[in-house]
ZARODO-182942 format. One record per residue: x, z, y of N, C-alpha, C in turn; residue in one letter. Coordinates in nm, 3 decimals. Last residue first. Example, Ala and Ser with C-alpha at 12.3 -4.5 7.8 and 13.67 -1.06 7.14 Angstrom:
<tormis>
+---------+---------+---------+---------+---------+---------+---------+---------+---------+-------+
:    n_c1 :    n_c3 :    n_c2 :   ca_c1 :   ca_c3 :   ca_c2 :    c_c1 :    c_c3 :    c_c2 : bator :
+---------+---------+---------+---------+---------+---------+---------+---------+---------+-------+
:   1.285 :   0.708 :  -0.225 :   1.367 :   0.714 :  -0.106 :   1.290 :   0.787 :   0.003 :     S :
:   1.319 :   0.780 :  -0.569 :   1.230 :   0.780 :  -0.450 :   1.320 :   0.780 :  -0.330 :     A :
+---------+---------+---------+---------+---------+---------+---------+---------+---------+-------+
</tormis>
This chain:
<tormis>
+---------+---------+---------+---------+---------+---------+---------+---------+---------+-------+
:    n_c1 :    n_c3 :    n_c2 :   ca_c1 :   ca_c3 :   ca_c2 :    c_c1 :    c_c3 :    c_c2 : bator :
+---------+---------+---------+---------+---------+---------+---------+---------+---------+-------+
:  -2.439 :  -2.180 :   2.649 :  -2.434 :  -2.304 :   2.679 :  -2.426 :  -2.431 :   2.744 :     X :
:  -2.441 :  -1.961 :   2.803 :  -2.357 :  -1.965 :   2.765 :  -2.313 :  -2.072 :   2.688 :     X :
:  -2.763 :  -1.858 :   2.792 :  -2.668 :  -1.878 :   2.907 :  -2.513 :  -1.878 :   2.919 :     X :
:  -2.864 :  -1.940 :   2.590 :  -2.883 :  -1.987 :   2.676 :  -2.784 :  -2.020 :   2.757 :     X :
:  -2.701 :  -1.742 :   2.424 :  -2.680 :  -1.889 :   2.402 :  -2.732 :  -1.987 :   2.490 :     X :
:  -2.858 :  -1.524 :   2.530 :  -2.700 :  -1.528 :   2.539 :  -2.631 :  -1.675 :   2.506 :     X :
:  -3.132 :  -1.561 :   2.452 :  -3.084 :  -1.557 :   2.604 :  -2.934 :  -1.572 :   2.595 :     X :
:  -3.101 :  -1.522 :   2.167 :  -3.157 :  -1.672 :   2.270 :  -3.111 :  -1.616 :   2.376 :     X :
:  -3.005 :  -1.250 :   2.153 :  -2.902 :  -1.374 :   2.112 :  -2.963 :  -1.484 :   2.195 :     X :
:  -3.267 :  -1.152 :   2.276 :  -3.053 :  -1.126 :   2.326 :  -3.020 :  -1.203 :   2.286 :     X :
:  -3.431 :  -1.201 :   2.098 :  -3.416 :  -1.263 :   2.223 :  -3.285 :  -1.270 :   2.321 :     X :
:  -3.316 :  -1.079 :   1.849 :  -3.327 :  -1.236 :   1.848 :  -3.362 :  -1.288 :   2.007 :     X :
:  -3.380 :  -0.815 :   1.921 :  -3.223 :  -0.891 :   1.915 :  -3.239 :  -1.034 :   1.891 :     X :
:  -3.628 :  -0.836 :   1.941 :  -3.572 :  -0.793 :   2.070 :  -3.421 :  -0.836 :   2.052 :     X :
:  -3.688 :  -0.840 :   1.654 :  -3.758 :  -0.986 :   1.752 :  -3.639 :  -0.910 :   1.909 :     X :
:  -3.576 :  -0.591 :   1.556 :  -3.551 :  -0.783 :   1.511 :  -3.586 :  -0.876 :   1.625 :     X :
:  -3.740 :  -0.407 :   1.656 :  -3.569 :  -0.435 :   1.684 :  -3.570 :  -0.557 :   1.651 :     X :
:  -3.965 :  -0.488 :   1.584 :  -4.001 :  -0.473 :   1.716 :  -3.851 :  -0.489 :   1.720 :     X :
:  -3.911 :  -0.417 :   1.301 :  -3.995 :  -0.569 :   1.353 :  -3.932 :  -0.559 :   1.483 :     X :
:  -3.824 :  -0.184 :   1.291 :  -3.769 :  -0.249 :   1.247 :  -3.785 :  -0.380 :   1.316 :     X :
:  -4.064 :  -0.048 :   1.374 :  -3.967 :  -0.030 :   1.481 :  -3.888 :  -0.084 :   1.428 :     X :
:  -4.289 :  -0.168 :   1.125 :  -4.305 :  -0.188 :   1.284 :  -4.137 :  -0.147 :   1.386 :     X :
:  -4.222 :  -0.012 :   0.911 :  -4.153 :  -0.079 :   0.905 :  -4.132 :  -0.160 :   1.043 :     X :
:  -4.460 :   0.143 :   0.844 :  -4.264 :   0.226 :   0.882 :  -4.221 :   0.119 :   0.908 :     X :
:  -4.683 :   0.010 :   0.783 :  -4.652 :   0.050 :   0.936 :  -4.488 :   0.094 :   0.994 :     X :
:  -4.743 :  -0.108 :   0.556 :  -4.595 :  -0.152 :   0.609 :  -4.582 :  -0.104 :   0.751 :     X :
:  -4.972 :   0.052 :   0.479 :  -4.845 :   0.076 :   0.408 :  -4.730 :  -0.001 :   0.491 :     X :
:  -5.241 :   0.133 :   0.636 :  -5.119 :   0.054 :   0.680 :  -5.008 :   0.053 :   0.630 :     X :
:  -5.403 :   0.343 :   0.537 :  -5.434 :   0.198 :   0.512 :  -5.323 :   0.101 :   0.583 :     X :
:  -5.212 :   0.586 :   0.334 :  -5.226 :   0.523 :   0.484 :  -5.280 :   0.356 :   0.462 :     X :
:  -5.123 :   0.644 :   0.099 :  -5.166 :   0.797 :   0.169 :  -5.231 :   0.689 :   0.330 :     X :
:  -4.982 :   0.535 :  -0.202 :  -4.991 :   0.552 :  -0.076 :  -5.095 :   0.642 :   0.015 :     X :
:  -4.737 :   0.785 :  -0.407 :  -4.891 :   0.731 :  -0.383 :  -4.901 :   0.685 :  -0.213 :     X :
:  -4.391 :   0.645 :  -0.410 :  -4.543 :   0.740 :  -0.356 :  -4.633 :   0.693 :  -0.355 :     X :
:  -4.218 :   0.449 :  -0.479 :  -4.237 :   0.543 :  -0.538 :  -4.380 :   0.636 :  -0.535 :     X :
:  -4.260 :   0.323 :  -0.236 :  -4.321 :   0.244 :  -0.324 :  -4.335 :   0.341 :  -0.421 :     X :
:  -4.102 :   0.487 :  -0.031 :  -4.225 :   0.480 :  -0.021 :  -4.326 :   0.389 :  -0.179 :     X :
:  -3.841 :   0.448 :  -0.196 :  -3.877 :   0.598 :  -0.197 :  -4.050 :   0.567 :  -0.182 :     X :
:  -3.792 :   0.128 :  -0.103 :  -3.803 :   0.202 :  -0.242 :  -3.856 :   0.332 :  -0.270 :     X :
:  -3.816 :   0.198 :   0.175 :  -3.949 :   0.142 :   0.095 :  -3.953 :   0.144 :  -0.034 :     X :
:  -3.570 :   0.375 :   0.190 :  -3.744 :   0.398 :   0.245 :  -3.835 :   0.306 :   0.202 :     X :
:  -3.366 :   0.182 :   0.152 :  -3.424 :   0.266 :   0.081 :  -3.566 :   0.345 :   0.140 :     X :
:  -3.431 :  -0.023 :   0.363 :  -3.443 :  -0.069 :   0.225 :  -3.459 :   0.040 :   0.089 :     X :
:  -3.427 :   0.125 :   0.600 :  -3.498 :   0.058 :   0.554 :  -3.539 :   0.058 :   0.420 :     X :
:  -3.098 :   0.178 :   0.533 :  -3.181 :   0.295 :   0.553 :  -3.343 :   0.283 :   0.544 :     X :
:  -2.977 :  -0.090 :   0.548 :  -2.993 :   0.010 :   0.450 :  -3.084 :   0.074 :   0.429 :     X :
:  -3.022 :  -0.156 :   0.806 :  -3.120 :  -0.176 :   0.662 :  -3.092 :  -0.153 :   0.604 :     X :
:  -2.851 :   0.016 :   0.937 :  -3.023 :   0.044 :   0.987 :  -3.099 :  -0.019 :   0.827 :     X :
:  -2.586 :   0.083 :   0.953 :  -2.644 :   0.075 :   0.781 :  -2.811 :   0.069 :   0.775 :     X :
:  -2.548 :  -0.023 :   1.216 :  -2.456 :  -0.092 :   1.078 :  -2.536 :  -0.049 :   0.966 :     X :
:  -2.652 :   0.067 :   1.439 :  -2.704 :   0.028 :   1.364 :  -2.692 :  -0.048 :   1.252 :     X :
:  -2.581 :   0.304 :   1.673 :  -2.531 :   0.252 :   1.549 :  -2.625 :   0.186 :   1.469 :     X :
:  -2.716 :   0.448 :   1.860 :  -2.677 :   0.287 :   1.851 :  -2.650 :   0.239 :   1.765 :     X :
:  -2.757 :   0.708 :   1.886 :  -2.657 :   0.700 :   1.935 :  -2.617 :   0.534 :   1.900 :     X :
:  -3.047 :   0.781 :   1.887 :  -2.953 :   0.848 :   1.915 :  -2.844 :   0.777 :   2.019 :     X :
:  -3.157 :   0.638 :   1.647 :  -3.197 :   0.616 :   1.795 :  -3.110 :   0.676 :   1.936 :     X :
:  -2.954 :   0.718 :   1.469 :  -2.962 :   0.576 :   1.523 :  -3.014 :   0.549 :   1.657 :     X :
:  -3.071 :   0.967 :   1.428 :  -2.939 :   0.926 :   1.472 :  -2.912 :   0.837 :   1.504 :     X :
:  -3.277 :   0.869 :   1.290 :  -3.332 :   0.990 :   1.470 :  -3.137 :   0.944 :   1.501 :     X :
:  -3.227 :   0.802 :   1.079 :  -3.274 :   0.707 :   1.167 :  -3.318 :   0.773 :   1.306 :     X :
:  -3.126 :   1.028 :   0.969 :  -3.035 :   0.842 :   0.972 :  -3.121 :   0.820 :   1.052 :     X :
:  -3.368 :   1.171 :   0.982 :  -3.271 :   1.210 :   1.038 :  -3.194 :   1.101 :   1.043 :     X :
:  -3.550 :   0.979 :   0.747 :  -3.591 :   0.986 :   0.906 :  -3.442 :   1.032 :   1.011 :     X :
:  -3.357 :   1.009 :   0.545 :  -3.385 :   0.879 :   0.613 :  -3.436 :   0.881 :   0.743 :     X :
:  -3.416 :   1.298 :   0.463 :  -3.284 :   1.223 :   0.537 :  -3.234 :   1.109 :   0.567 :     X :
:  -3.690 :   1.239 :   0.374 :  -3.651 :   1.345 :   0.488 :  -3.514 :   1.265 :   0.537 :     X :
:  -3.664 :   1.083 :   0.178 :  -3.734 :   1.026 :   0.273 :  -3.685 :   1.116 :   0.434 :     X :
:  -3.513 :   1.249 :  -0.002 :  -3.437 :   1.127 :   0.009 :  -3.503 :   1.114 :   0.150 :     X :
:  -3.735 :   1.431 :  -0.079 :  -3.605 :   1.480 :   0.023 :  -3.522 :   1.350 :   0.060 :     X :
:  -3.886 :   1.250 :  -0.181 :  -3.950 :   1.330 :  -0.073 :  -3.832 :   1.377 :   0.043 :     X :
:  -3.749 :   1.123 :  -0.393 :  -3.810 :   1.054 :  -0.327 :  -3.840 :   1.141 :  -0.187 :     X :
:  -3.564 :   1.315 :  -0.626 :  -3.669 :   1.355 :  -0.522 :  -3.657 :   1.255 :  -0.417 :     X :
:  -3.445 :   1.196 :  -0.878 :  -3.625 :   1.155 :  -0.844 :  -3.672 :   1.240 :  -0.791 :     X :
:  -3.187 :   1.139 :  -0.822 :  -3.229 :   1.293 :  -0.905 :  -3.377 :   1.303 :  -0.910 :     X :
:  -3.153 :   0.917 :  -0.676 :  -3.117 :   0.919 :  -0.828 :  -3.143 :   1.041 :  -0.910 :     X :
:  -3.277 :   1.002 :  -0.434 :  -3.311 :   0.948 :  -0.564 :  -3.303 :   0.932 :  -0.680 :     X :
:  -3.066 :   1.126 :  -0.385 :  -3.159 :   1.239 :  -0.406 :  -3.229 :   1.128 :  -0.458 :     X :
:  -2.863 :   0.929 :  -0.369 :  -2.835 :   0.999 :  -0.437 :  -2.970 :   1.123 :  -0.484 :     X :
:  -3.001 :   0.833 :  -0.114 :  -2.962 :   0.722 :  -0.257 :  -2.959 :   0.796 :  -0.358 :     X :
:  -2.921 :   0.985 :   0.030 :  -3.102 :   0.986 :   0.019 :  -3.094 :   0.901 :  -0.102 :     X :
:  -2.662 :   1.009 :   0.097 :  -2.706 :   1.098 :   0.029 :  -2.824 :   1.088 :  -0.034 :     X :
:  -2.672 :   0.745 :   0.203 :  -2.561 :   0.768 :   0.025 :  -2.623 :   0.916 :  -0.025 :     X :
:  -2.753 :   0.767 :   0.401 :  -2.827 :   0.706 :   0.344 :  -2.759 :   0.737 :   0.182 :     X :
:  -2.547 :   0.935 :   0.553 :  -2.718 :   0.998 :   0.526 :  -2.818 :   0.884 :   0.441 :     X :
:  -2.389 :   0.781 :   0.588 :  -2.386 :   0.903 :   0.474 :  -2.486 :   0.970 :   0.465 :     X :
:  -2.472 :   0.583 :   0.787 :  -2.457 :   0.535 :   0.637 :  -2.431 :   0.635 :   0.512 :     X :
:  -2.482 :   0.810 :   0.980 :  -2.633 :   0.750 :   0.888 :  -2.600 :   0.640 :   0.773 :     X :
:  -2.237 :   0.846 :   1.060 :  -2.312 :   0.932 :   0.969 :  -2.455 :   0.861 :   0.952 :     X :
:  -2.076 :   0.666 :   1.213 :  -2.130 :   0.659 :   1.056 :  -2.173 :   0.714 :   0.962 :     X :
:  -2.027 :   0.876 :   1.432 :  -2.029 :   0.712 :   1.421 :  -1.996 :   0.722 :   1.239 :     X :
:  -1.990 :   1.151 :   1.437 :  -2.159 :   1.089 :   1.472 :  -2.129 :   0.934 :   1.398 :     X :
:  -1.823 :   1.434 :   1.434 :  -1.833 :   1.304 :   1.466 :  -1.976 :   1.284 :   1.393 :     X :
:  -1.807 :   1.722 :   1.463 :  -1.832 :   1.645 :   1.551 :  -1.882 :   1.508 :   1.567 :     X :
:  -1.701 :   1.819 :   1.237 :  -1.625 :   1.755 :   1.287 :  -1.616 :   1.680 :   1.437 :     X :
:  -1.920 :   1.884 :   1.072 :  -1.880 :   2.017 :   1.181 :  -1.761 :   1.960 :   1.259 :     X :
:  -1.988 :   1.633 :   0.970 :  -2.062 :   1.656 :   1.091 :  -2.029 :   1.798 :   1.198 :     X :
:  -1.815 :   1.725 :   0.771 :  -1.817 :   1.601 :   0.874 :  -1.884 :   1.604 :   0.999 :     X :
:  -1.923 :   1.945 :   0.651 :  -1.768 :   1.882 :   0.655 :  -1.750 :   1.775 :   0.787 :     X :
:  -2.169 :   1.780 :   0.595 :  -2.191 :   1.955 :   0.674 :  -2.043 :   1.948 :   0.718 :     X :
:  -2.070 :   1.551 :   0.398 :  -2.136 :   1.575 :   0.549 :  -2.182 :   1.709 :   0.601 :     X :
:  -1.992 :   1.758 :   0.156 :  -1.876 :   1.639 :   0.277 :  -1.943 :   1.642 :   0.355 :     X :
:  -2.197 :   1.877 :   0.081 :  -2.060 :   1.983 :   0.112 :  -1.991 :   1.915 :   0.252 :     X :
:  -2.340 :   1.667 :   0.008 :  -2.380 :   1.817 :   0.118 :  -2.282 :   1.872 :   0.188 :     X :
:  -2.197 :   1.560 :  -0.204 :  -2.210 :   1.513 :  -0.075 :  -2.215 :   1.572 :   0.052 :     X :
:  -2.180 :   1.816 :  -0.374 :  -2.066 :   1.748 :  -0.281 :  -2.072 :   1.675 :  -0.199 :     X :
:  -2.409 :   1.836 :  -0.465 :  -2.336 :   1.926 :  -0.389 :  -2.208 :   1.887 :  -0.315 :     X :
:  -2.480 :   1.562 :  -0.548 :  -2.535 :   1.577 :  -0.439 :  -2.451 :   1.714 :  -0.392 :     X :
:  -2.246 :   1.581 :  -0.788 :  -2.244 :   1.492 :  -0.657 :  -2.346 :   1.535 :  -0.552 :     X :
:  -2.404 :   1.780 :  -0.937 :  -2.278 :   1.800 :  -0.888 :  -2.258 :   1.693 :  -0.795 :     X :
:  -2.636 :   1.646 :  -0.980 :  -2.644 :   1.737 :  -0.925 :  -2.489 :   1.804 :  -0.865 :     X :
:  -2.530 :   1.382 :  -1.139 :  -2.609 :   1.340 :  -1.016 :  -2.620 :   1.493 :  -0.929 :     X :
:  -2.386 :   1.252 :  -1.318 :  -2.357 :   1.369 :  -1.250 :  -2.396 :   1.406 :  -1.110 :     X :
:  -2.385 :   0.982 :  -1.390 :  -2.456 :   1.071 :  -1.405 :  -2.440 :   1.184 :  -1.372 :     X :
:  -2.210 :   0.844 :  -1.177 :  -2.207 :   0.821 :  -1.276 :  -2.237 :   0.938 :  -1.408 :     X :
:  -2.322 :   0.861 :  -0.875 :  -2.366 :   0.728 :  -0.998 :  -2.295 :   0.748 :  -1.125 :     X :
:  -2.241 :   1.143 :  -0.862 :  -2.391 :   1.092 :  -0.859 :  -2.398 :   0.979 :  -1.007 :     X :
:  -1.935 :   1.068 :  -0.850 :  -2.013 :   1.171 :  -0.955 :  -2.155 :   1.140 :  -0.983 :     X :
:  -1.960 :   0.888 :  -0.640 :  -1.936 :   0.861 :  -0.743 :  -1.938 :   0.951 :  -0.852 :     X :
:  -2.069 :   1.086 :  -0.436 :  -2.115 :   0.940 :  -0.402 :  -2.068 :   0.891 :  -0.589 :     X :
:  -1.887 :   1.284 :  -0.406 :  -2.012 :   1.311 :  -0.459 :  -2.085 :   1.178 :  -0.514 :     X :
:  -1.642 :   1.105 :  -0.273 :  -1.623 :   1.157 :  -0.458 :  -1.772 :   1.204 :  -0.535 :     X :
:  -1.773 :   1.023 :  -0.061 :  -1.697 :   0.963 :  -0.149 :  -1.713 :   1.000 :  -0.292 :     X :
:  -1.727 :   1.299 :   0.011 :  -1.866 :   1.224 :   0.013 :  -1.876 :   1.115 :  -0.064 :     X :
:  -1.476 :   1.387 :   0.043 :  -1.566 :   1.468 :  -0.017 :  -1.698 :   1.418 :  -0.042 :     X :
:  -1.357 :   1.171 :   0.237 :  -1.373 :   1.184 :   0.065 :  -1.432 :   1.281 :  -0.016 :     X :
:  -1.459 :   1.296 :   0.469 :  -1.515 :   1.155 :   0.432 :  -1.483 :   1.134 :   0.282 :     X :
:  -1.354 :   1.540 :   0.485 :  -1.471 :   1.540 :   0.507 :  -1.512 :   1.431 :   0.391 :     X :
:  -1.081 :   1.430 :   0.508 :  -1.132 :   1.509 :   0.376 :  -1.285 :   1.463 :   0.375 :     X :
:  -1.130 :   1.260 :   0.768 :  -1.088 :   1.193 :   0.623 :  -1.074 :   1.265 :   0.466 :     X :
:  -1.139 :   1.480 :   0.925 :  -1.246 :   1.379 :   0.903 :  -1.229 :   1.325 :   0.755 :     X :
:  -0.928 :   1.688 :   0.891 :  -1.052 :   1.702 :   0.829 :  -1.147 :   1.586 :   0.838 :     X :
:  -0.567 :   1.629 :   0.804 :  -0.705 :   1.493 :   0.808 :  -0.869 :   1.546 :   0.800 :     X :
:  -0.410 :   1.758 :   0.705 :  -0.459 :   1.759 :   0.802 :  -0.570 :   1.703 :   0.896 :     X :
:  -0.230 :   1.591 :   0.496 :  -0.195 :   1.556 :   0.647 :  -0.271 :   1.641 :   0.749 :     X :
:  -0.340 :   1.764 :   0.306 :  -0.195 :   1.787 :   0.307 :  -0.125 :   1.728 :   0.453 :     X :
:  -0.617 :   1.642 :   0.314 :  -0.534 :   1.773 :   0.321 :  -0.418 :   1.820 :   0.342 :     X :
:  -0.583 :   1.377 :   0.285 :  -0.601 :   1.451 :   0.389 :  -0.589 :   1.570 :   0.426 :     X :
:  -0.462 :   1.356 :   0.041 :  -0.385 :   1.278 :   0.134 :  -0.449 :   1.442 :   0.247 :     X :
:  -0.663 :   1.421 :  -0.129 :  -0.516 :   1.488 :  -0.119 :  -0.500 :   1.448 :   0.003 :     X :
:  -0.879 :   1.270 :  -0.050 :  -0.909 :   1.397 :  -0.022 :  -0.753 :   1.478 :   0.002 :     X :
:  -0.761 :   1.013 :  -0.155 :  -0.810 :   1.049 :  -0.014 :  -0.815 :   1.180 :   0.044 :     X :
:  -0.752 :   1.077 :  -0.422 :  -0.633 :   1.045 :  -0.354 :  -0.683 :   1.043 :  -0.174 :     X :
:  -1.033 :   1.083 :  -0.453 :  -0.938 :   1.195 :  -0.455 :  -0.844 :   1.197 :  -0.413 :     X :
:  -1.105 :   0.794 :  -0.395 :  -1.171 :   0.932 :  -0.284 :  -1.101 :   1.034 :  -0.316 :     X :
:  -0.992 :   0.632 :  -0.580 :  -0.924 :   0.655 :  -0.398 :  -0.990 :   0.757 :  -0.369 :     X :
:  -1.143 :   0.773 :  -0.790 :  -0.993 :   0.799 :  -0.771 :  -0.946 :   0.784 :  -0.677 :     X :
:  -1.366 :   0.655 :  -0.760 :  -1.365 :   0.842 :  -0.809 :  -1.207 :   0.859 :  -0.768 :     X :
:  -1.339 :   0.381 :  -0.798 :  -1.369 :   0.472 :  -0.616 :  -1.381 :   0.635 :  -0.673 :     X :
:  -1.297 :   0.370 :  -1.037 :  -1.206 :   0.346 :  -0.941 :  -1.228 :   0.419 :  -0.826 :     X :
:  -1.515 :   0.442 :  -1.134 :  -1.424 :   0.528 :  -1.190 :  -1.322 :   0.581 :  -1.074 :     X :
:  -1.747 :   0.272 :  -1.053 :  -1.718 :   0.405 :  -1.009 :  -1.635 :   0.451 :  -1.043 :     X :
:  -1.764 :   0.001 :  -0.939 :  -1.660 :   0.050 :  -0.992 :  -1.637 :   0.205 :  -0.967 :     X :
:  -1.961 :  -0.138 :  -0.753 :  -2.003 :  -0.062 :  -0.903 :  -1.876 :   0.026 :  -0.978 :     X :
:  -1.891 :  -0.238 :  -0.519 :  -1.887 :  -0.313 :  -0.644 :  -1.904 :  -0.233 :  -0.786 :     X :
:  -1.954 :  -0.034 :  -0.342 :  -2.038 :  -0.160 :  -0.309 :  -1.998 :  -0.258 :  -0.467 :     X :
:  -1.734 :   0.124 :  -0.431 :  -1.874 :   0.192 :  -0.448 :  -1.958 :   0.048 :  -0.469 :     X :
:  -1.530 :  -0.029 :  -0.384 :  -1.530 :  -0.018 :  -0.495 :  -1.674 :   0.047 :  -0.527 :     X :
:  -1.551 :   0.002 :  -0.084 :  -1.557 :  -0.153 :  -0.113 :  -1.565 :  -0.140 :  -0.304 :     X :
:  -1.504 :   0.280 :  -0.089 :  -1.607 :   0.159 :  -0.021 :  -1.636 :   0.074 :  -0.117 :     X :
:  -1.185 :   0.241 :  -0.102 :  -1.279 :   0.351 :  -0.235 :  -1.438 :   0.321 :  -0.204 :     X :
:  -1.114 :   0.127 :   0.097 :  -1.099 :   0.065 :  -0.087 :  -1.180 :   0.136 :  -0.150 :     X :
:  -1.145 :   0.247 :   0.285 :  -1.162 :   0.123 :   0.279 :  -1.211 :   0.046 :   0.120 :     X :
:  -1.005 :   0.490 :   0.208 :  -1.166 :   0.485 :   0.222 :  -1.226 :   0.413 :   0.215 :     X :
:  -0.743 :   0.326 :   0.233 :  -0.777 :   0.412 :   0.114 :  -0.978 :   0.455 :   0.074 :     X :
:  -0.700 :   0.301 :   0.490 :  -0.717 :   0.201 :   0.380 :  -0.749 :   0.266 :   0.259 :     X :
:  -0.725 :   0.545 :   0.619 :  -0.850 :   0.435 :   0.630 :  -0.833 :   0.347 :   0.533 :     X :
:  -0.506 :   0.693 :   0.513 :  -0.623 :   0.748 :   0.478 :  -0.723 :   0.649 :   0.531 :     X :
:  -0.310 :   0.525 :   0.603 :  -0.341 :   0.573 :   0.450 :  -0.426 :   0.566 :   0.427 :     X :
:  -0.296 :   0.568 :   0.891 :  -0.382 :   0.445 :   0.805 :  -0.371 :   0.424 :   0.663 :     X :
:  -0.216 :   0.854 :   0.841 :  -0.380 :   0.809 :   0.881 :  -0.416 :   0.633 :   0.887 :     X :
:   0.055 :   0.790 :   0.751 :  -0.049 :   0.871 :   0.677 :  -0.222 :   0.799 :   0.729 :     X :
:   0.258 :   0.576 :   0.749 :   0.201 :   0.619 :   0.871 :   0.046 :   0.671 :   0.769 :     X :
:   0.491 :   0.429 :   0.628 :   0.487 :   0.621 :   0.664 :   0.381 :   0.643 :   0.736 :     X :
:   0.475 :   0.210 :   0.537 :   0.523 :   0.199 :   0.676 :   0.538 :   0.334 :   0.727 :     X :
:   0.386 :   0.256 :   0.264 :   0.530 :   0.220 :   0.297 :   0.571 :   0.214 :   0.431 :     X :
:   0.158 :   0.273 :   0.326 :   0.219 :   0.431 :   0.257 :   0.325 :   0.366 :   0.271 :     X :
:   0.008 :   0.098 :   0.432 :   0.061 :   0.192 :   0.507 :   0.118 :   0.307 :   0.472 :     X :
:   0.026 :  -0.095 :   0.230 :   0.115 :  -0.095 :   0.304 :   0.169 :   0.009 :   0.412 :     X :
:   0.085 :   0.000 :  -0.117 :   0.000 :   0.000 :   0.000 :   0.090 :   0.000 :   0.124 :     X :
+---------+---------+---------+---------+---------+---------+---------+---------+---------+-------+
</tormis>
């Protein structure tokens, strides 16, 4: 790795999260069980509480999927309470969605739904909207799970609509005026 040969620890620790990611998104749980530990060392030993934080979530994230679904959700918990005493904000609703993924995988739909709304009070928050469909996409899995309760089953889905069409006019206007 290159930044373990250039000495420079904290882009260790992003390429390393990078990879242990990109191995979640490809099913390879063993693998991403192993950058997130090697993550967790790293950060400890550098000092790194974001980047513990962030492999402590990591590693729940891959206990979960690979049946160890109650010991991963304690660890997720563990990492974002970790993270969030960190202060930081910019990508906690993609860990609020790994967690609601994960309370699925234990078939509470109800608590999953809870920490979809919070991902999404954070979004309104603070902008981020890198994992918004994510966070979507599991809310209608959780909602399909439930009896429905409302003659408008796709109503959750309205401040989604209403963002789509408002960024599609930013882009027309920006090509407008930039053509």
């Amino acid at each position: 790795m290159l930044a373990r040969r250039l000495s420079h620890p904290h882009s260790e620790a992003v390429a390393l999260e990078s990879a242990a990611l990109m191995q979640c998104w490809r099913g390879e749980w063993q693998d991403a069980q192993q950058l997130a530990e090697t993550l967790r060392a790293l950060s400890r030993t550098q000092g790194f509480p974001h980047w513990l934080a962030v492999g402590i979530v990591r590693r729940g994230k891959t206990l979960a999927a690979q049946g160890q679904v109650e010991e991963g959700l304690v660890r997720m918990r563990e990492g974002l309470a970790a993270l969030q005493a960190t202060g930081a904000q910019l990508g906690l609703p993609g860990f609020f969605a790994e967690l609601a993924w994960a309370q699925g995988q234990a078939g509470r739909a109800a608590e999953g739904l809870a920490l979809l709304a919070e991902a999404l009070a954070i979004i309104g928050k603070i902008g981020e909207r890198v994992s918004e469909a994510e966070l979507y996409r599991l809310k209608g899995e959780f909602l399909l799970q439930a009896p429905i309760r409302s003659p408008k089953p796709k109503g959750h889905l309205l401040p989604q609509i209403q963002h789509r069409k408002e960024a599609e006019g930013e882009r027309h206007e920006y090509r407008r005026t930039t053509h």
